[in-house]
C-alpha positions in Angstrom: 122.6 89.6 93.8 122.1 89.5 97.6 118.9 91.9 98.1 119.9 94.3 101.3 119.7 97.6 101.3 122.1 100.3 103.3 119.4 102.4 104.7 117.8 103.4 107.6 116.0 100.9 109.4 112.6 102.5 109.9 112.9 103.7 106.0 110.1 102.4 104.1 111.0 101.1 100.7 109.5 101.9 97.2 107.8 98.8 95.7 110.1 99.6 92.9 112.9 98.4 95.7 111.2 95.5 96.7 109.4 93.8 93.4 111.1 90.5 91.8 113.6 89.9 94.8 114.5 87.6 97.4 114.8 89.4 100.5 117.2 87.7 102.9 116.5 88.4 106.8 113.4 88.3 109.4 110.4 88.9 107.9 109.1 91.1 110.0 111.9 93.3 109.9 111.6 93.3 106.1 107.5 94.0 105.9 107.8 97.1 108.0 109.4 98.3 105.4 107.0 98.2 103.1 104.6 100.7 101.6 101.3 99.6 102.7 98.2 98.4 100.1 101.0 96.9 97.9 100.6 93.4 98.1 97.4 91.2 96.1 98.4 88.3 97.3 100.5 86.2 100.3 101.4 82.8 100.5 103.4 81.6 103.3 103.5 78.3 105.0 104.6 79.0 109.0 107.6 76.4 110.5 104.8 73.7 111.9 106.3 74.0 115.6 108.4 71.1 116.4 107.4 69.0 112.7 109.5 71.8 111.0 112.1 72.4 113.7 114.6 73.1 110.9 116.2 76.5 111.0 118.7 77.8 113.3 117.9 80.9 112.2 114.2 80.2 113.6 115.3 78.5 116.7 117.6 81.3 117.6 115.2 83.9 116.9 111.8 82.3 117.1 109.0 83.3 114.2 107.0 85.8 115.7 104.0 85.3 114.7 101.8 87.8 116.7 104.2 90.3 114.8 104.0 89.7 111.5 100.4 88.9 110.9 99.5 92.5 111.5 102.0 93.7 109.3 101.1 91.0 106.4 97.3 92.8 107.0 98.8 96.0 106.8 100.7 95.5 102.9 98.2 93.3 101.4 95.7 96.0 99.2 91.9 95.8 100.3 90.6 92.9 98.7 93.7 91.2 99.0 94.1 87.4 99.8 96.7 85.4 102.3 96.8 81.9 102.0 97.8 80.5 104.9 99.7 77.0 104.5 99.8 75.4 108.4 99.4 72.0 110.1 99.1 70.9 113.8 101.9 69.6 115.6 101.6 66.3 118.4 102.4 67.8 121.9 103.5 64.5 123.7 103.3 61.2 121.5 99.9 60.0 122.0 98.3 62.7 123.5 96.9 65.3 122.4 97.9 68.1 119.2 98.5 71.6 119.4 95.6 73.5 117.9 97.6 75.7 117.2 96.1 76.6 113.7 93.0 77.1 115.5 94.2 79.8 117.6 96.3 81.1 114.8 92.8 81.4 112.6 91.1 83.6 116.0 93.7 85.6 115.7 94.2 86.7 112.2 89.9 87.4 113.0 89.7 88.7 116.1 92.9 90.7 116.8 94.2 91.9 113.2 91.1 92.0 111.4 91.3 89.5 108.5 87.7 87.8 107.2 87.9 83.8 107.5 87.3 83.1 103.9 87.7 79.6 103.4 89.2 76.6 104.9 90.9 74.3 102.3 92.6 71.3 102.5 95.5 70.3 100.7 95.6 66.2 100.3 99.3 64.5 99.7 99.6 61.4 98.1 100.7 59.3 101.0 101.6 59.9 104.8 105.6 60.0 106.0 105.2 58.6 109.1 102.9 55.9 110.9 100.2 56.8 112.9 99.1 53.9 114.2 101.6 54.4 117.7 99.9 57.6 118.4 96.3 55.7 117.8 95.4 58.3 114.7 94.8 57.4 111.0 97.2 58.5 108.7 98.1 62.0 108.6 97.9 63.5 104.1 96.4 66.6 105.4 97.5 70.5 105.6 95.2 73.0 106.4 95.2 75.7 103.9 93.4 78.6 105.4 92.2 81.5 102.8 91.9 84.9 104.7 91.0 88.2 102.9 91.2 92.0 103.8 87.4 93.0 103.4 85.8 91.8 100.5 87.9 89.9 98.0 89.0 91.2 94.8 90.2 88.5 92.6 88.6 84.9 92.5 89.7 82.7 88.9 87.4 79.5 89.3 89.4 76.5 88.7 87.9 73.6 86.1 89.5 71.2 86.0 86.6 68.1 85.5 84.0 66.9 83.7 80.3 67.1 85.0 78.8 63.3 85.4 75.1 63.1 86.1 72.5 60.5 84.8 70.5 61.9 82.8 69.9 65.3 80.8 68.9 67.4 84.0 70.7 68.2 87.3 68.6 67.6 90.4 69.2 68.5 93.7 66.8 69.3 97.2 66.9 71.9 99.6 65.6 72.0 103.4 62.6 74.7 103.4 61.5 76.8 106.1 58.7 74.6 107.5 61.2 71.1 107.1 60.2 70.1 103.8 62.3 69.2 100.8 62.0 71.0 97.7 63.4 69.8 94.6 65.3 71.8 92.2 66.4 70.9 88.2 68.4 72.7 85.8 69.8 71.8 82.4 73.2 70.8 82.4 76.2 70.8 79.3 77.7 67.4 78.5 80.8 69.3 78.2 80.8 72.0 81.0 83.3 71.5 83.4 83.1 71.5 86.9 84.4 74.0 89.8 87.0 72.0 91.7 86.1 71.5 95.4 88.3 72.7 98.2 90.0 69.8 98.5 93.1 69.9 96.3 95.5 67.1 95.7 98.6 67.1 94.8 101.8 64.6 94.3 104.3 65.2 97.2 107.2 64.4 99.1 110.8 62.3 96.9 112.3 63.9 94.3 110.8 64.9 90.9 107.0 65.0 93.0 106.8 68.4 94.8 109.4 69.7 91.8 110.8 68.8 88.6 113.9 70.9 90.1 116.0 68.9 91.9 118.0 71.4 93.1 114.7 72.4 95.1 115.5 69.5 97.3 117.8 70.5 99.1 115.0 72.9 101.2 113.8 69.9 103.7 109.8 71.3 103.4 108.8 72.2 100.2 105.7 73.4 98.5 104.3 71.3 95.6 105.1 73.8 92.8 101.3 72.7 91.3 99.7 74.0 94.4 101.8 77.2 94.6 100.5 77.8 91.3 96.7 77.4 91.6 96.6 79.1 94.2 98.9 81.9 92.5 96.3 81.6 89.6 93.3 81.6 91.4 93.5 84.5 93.6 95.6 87.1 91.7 96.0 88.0 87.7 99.0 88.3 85.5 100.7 91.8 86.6 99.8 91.4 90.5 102.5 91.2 93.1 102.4 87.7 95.0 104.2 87.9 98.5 105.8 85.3 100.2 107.6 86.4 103.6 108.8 82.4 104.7 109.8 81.8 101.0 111.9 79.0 102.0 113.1 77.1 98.6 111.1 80.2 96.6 108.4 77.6 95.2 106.1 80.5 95.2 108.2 82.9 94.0 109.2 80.7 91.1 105.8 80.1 90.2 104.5 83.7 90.6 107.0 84.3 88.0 106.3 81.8 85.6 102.9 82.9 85.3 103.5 86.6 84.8 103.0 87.8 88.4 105.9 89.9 90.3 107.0 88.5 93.5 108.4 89.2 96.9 110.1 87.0 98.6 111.3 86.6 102.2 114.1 83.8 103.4 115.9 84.1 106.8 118.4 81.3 105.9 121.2 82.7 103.5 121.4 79.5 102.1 118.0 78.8 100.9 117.7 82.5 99.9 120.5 82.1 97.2 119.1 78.7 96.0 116.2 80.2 95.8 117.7 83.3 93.1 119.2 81.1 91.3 116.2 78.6 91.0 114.1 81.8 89.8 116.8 83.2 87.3 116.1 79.6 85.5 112.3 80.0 85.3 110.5 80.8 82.2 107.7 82.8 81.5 104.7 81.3 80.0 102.4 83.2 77.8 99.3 82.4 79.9 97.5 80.6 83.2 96.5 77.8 81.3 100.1 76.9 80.0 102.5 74.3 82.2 
């Protein structure tokens, strides 16, 4: 079913309306719409200026950023997280990049009202172009900025190793006051696992890597379905509404679904707005967060 509605423009929408759909249009369009204090958590992953100069849709109407983010503040619920997927783009070949992310970051702070939470990093397996031309090392990395409205509500530690240490006790030091080191121990579980760090890697990039689905492919940037899911697992909880308003192939959709969440989706390409339905009508639930 194509989701549009024949209403009023500036009519805001039940959540009822909006829950387990793919949304096809602007995004910004679409989240004005919206109730607000509906949304627990946002993923979305920006066109990266001229490395994701893909759309039509996006070159004709431009993403307006400066827009949106206000209104992405405005639906999420207090405590709410965005997760905000973005990498830097290389102004003229071997000069200098864009920082845009960094100015992005100031602005979800210091204009709309966001708190920086964290700064992740998501590694890839291996870099799709040479950077030895532009005089840089190669390029695996994509910022993954964590942002939250006031204090956050829902953190699910991932584990995902096992502790190694030498001996029966954990030791570590700490810088005092007057410059000396202190040292600390604790006892420590030969079976406890560890809190993964906030750098996450993941398989990416030729087919079967980012997704088993094939079909999700077609979509020239995709999300690795493995990191749409831990983040979907770490920041929201089974019955929670997971928002993405650049859904693009509708990784996180998909994955929001499969682990019991309701999602929102956004796509301004008609296309990769019904790929994206029908890749989500052949998703299964799993009973829990732990299950693949």
């Amino acid at each position: 079913m194509k989701d549009t509605f024949n209403t009023d423009e500036q009519e805001v929408l039940p959540v009822e309306l909006l829950e387990n759909r793919i949304l096809e249009g602007d995004c910004l369009y679409w989240l004005k719409r919206f109730p607000p204090n509906i949304i627990d958590l946002a993923i979305a992953s920006p066109p990266y200026g001229l490395l994701r100069d893909y759309l039509s849709e996006y070159q004709n109407n431009g993403f307006n950023f400066e827009g949106t983010a206000p209104e992405v503040f405005r639906v999420l619920k207090p405590g709410g997280v965005l997760v905000w997927i973005v990498n830097d783009s290389v102004l003229v070949p071997g000069m200098g990049k864009s920082a845009r992310p960094e100015r992005e970051i100031l602005y979800f702070v210091e204009d709309v009202g966001f708190n920086y939470h964290d700064r992740m990093i998501c590694e890839k397996n291996g870099s799709s172009f040479p950077s030895i031309k532009h005089k840089r090392f190669g390029q695996v990395s994509e910022l993954m900025i964590i942002f939250t409205k006031g204090k956050i509500k829902c953190f699910n530690p991932i584990k995902d190793h096992t502790i190694k240490y030498r001996d029966s006790y954990g030791r570590s030091t700490k810088r005092q006051r007057d410059n000396t080191l202190k040292e600390y121990k604790w006892k420590i579980s030969t079976n406890e696992m560890g809190l993964r760090t906030n750098i996450w890697r993941y398989e990416t990039g030729g087919l079967g890597k980012s997704s088993k689905d094939l079909s999700a492919h077609d979509h020239p940037a995709i999300f690795a379905e493995k990191m749409a899911a831990d983040h979907i697992k770490a920041w929201s909880n089974r019955g929670d509404i997971v928002l993405d308003f650049l859904s693009g192939s509708g990784t996180t959709c998909c994955q929001a679904k499969k682990y019991g969440r309701r999602y929102i989706g956004i796509e301004i390409s008609t296309k990769y707005a019904a790929d994206s339905r029908k890749r989500i009508d052949g998703t299964a639930i799993v009973e829990n967060d732990d299950d693949e």
